[in-house]
C-alpha positions as CSV (number, residue, x, y, z in Angstrom):
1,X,8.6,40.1,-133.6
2,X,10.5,40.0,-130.1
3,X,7.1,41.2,-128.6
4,X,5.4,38.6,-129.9
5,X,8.0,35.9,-128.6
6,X,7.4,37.3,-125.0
7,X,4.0,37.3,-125.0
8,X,4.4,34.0,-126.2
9,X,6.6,33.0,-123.2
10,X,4.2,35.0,-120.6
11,X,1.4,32.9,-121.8
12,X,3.1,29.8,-121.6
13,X,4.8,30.8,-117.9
14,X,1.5,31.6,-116.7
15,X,-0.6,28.6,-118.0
16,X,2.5,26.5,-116.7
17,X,1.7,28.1,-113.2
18,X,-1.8,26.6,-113.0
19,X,-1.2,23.2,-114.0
20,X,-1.8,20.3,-111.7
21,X,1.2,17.4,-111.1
22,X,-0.2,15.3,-113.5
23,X,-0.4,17.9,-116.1
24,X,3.0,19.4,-116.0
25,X,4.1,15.3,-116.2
26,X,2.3,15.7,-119.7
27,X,4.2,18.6,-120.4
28,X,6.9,17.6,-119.3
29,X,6.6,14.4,-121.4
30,X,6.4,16.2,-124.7
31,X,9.3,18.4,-124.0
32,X,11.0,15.5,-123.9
33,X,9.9,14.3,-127.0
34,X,10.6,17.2,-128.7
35,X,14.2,17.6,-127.0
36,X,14.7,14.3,-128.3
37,X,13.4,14.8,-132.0
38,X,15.7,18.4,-132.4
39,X,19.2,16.1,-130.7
40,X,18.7,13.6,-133.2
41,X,19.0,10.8,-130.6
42,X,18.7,7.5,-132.4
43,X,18.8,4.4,-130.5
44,X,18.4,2.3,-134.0
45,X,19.6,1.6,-137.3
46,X,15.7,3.1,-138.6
47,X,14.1,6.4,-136.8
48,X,11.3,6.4,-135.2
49,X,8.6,8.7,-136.0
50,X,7.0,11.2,-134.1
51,X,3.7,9.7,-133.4
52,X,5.7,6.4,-132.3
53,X,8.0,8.4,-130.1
54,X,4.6,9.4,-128.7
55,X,2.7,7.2,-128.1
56,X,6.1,5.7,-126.4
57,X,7.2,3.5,-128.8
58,X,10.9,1.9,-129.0
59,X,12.6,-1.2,-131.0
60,X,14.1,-3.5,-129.0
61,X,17.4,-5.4,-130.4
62,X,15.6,-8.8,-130.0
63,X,13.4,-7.7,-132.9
64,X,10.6,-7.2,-130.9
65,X,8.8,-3.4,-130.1
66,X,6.9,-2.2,-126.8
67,X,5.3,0.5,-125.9
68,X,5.5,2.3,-122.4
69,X,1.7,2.5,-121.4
70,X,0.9,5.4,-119.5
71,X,-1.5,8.8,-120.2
72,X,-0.1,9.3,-123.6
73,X,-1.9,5.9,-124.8
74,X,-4.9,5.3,-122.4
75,X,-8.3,5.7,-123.4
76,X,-10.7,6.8,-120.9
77,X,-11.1,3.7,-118.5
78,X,-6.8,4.3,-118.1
79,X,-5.8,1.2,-120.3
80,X,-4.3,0.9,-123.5
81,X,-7.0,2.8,-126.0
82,X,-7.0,0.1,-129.5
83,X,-6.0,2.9,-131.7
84,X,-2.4,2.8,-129.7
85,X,-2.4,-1.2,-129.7
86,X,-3.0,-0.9,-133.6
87,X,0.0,1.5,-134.5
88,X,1.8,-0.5,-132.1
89,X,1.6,-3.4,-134.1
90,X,1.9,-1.6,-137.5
91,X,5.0,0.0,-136.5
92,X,6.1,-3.7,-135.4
93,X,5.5,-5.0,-138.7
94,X,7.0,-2.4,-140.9
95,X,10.1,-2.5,-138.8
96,X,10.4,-5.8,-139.4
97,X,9.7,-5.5,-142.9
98,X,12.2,-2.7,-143.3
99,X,15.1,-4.5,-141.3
100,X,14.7,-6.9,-144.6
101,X,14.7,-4.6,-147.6
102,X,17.5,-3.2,-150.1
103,X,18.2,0.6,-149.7
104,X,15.9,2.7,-151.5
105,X,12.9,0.3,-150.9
106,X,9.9,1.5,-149.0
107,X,7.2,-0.4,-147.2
108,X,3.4,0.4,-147.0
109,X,0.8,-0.2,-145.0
110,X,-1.9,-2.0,-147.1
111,X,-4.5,-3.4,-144.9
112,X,-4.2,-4.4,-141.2
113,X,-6.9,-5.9,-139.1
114,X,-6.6,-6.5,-135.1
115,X,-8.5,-8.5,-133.0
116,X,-8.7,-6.6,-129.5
117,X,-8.5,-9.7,-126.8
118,X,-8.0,-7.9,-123.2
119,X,-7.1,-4.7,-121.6
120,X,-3.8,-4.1,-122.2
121,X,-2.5,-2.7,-118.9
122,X,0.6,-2.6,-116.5
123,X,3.7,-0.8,-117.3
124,X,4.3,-1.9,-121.2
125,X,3.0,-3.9,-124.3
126,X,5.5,-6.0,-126.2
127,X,4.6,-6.5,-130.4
128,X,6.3,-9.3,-131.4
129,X,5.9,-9.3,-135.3
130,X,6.0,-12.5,-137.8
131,X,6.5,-12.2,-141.8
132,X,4.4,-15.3,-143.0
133,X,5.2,-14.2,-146.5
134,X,7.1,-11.9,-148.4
135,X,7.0,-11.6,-152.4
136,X,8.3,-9.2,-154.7
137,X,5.5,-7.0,-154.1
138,X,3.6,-8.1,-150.7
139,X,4.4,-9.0,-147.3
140,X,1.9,-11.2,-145.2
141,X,2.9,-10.7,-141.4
142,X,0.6,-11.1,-138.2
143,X,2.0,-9.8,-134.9
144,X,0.8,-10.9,-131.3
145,X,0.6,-8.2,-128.4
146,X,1.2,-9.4,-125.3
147,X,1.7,-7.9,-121.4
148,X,4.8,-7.9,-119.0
149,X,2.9,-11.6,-118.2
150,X,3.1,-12.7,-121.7
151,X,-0.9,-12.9,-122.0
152,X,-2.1,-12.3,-125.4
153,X,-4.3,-8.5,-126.1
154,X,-4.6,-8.4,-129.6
155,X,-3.7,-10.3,-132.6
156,X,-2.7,-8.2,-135.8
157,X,-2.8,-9.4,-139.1
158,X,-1.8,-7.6,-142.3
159,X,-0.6,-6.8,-145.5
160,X,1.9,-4.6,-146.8
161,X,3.1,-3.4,-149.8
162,X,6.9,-3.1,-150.9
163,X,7.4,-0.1,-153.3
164,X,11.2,-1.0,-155.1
């Protein structure tokens, strides 16, 4: 077993010796993620998942939630690639959902359509998420992305489903 673990950690050192800058940034990037998951740093009332986390995903008290752009989400023209944009604004949604149900109560995603707009580029996206109904069942919501310049990328619009 302990052989094992240090050929592990040979393998590792050694691949770690021929990366470039921009790769050990990577690397360095999902250590950090990981460090993070294991501490059980919480920065809100709900966690975050890991693919959130990833893709740099965070709540922000205002009710709004942005994502860091950067290598982690950018297609291969270096802006934000749609699938990113589209868990961005699911993520947006269900928080919001979730900041409004009873304890116990779980939220689902049933359907979500987005309409891509422009590139989303610079250093962050903002989702900022809009419940346009909520039944005993259902939730309605839409959610605009937008730039640091407050241009619109994509419009989401979907519906969820509220398991009691």
């Amino acid at each position: 077993m302990e052989s094992n673990k240090n050929e592990q950690l040979n393998y590792i050192q050694n691949t770690l010796k021929s990366l470039s800058s921009s790769e050990l940034d990577q690397v360095s990037y999902l250590l950090s993620l990981y460090q993070a998951s294991s501490t059980n740093e919480q920065t809100t009332e709900i966690p975050m998942h890991f693919l959130g986390r990833f893709l740099g995903i965070q709540q922000n008290e205002d009710g709004t939630t942005e994502m860091k752009l950067g290598i982690q989400n950018e297609n291969t023209y270096g802006v934000a690639q749609g699938g990113s944009i589209y868990t961005l604004a699911d993520v947006a949604i269900g928080f919001k959902i979730l900041k409004s149900l009873q304890e116990g109560e779980k939220v689902f995603t049933l359907e979500l359509k987005v309409n891509f707009i422009k590139k989303g580029q610079g250093a962050r996206l903002l989702a900022n998420p809009t419940i346009l109904y909520q039944g005993k069942n259902t939730v309605v919501s839409e959610c605009d992305i937008t730039d640091e310049k407050g241009s619109l990328i994509a419009k989401a619009l979907g519906t969820f489903y509220i398991v009691r």
